[in-house]
N, C-alpha and C positions, 0 to 999 in steps of 0.2 A: 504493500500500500504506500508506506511511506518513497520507495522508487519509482513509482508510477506518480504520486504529487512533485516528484523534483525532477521527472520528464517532463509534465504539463508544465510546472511552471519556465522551468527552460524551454519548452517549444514556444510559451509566450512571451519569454522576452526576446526570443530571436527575431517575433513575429514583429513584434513591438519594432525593433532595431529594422529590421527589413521597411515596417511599412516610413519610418523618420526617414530612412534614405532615400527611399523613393520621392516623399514630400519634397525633402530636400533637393535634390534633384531637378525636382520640375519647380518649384521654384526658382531655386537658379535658374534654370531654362530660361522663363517669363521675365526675368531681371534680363539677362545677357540679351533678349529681342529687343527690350524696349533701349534698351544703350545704341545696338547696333540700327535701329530704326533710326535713332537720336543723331548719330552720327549719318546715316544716310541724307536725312532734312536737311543737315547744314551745307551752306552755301562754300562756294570753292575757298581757297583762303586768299587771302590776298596780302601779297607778300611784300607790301609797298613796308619801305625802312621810317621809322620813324624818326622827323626831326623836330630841332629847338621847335620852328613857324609851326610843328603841328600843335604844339603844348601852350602856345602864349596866350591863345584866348584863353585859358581856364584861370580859374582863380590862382593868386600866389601861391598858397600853400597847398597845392597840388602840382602843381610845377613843382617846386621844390621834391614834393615825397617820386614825382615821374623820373626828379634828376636822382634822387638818392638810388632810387629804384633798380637807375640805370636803363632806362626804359629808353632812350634816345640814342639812336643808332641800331635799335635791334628791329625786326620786323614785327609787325602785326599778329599777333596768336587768335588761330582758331577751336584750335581742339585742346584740349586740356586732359588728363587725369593726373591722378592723386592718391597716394594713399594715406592716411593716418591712423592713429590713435587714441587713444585715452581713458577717460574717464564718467559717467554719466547719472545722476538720478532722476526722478521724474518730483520728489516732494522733500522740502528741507529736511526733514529728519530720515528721511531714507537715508538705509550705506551706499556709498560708492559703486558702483560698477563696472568694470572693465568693457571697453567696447573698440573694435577694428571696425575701419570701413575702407570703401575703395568709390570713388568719386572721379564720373565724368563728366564732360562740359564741351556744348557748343557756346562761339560768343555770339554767330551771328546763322540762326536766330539765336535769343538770348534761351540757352537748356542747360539741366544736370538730371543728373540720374546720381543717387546714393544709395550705397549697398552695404550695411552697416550688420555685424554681430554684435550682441550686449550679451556678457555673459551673466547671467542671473544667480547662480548658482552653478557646482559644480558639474558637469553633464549635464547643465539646462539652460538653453539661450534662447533670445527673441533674434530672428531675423528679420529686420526693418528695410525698406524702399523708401525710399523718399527721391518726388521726382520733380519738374517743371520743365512740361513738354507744351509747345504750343500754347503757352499764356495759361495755363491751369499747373494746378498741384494737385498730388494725390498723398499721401501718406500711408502707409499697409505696415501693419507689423506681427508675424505669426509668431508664437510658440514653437517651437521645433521646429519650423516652416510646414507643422499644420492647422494650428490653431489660431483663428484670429484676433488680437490683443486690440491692436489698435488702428483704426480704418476713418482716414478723415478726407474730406472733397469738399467745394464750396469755395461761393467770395474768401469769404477769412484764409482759408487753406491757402488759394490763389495769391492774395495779397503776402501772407506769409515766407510763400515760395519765390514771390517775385523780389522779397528783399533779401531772403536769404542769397538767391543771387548776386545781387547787389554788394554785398556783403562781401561775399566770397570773389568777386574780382580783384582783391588786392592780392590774391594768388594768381592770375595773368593782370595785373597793370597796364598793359594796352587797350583791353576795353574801356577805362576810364574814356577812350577816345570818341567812343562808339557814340551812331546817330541818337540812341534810344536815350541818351542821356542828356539832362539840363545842370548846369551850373549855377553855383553863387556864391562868391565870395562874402562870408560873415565878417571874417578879420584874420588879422597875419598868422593864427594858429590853427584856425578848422572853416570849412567850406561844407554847404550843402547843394546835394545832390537828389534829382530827381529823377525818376527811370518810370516810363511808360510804355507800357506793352501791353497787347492782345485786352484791351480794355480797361487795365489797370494803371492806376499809377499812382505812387507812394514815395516820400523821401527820407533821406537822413542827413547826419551831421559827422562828414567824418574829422578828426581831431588830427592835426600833423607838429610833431616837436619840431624845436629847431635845425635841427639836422637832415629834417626831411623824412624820420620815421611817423610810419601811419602807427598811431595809439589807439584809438578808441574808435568805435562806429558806434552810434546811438543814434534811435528811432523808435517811432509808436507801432508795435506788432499786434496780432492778435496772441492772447496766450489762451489755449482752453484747458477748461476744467466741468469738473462736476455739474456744475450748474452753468454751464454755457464757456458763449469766447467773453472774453474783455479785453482791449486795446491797451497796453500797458507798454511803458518804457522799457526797450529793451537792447540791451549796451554789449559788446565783445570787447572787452581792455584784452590789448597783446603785450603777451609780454619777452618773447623771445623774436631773431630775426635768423637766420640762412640765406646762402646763396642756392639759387637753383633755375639751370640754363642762361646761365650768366647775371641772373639778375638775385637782386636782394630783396628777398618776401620775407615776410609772417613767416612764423616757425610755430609759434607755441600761444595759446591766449585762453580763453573762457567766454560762455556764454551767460549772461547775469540778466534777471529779470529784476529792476525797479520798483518793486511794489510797494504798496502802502507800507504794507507789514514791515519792509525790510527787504536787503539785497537777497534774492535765490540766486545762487549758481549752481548752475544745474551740467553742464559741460564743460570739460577740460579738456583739451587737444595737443597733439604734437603732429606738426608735418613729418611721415615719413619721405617721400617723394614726389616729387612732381614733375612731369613732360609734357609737354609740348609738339603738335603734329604728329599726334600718333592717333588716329582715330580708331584705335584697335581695343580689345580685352584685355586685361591683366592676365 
């Protein structure tokens, strides 16, 4: 009796383990199309070199962070990926979490696609998507890659994708250039920016020191919760830099929500890698 309970239960966790890979599996799949779809839409690259006369209409202290950058003289980026790091919770008193991802990007049109594990527990992780294709956002996040955790669509979602975008071009710095984008100079340390796409459009305030490092991005996001979204201030202080394809980016920073209550950070980051013209998979 008792070898016949420790067969069954081992034929169901084999079964268990076979049906996660499976899930796994085709998720991935559905990730890997929507990238390669991603990279299919965008537009040829256009390999014009950038100089001074392209940068002097922007406000000073964006010129400045373009020079620091090293963004002058190098050409125009289209494609983008990334891998990173870190760390993640979803509620102030939550522990930490470990999370890897791997992030793609067109500039023109403006896309990503992120492919993100958060490891929950030991032998138990959420695998997360998060996307902005075609002026919309979707957010998906399974349990094993079968269970579904977290599933968001919508203006809010949309608006939230299109700054995280925003956000994230100070890992290619030549779309600063791009049409989609409005300028205005506040004063000699931070300038805001405005980005309009596929219906939307939202701004921020990005902060640049004296030396021409980009420090902070702050803007009004939606954040959701239990009881709906709320529009709340929402900051990334950097706090590390790297070189990477010649140029000098963000390396390390955090994601911090403003709220009444008090600062949440809720994301910590490390740039592993970054390339340029590779419209390919990892």
């Amino acid at each position: 009796m008792a070898l016949k309970i420790i067969i069954v239960g081992a034929s169901l966790i084999a079964l268990f383990i076979v049906v996660v890979l499976i899930a796994a599996s085709a998720f991935r799949s559905d990730i890997e199309s929507e990238i390669v779809a991603m990279f299919e839409q965008g537009e040829l690259p256009d390999r014009t070199v950038i100089t001074e006369a392209d940068i002097e209409s922007l406000p000073e202290p964006i010129q400045r962070h373009l020079r620091y950058a090293q963004v002058v003289g190098k050409s125009r980026v289209q494609y983008i990926r990334l891998r990173q790091r870190g760390m993640f919770r979803t509620r102030p008193d939550q522990a930490w979490m470990p999370i890897e991802a791997d992030q793609y990007y067109t500039v023109d049109p403006p896309a990503f696609v992120w492919h993100a594990r958060m490891q929950m527990i030991p032998l138990v992780s959420v695998v997360i998507r998060d996307k902005y294709l075609e002026g919309e956002g979707e957010i998906l996040g399974k349990l094993l890659s079968i269970v579904t955790v977290a599933h968001g669509t919508g203006r809010e979602i949309n608006q939230g994708a299109l700054l995280r975008f925003l956000n994230e071009i100070m890992w290619f710095p030549t779309a600063y250039l791009s049409d989609y984008l409005t300028w205005e100079e506040i004063d000699s340390s931070s300038a805001r920016v405005r980005m309009s796409y596929g219906g939307i459009s939202a701004s921020a305030v990005l902060y640049i020191d004296k030396e021409g490092k980009l420090i902070d991005f702050v803007c009004d996001r939606y954040i959701m919760t239990d009881s709906g979204s709320n529009l709340e201030e929402w900051s990334t202080p950097i706090s590390g830099y790297g070189e990477f394809e010649g140029l000098r980016l963000p390396t390390e920073g955090e994601g911090v929500w403003r709220l009444k209550s008090g600062d949440f950070s809720y994301f910590r980051l490390k740039i592993e890698s970054i390339e340029y013209g590779r419209p390919e998979l990892f």
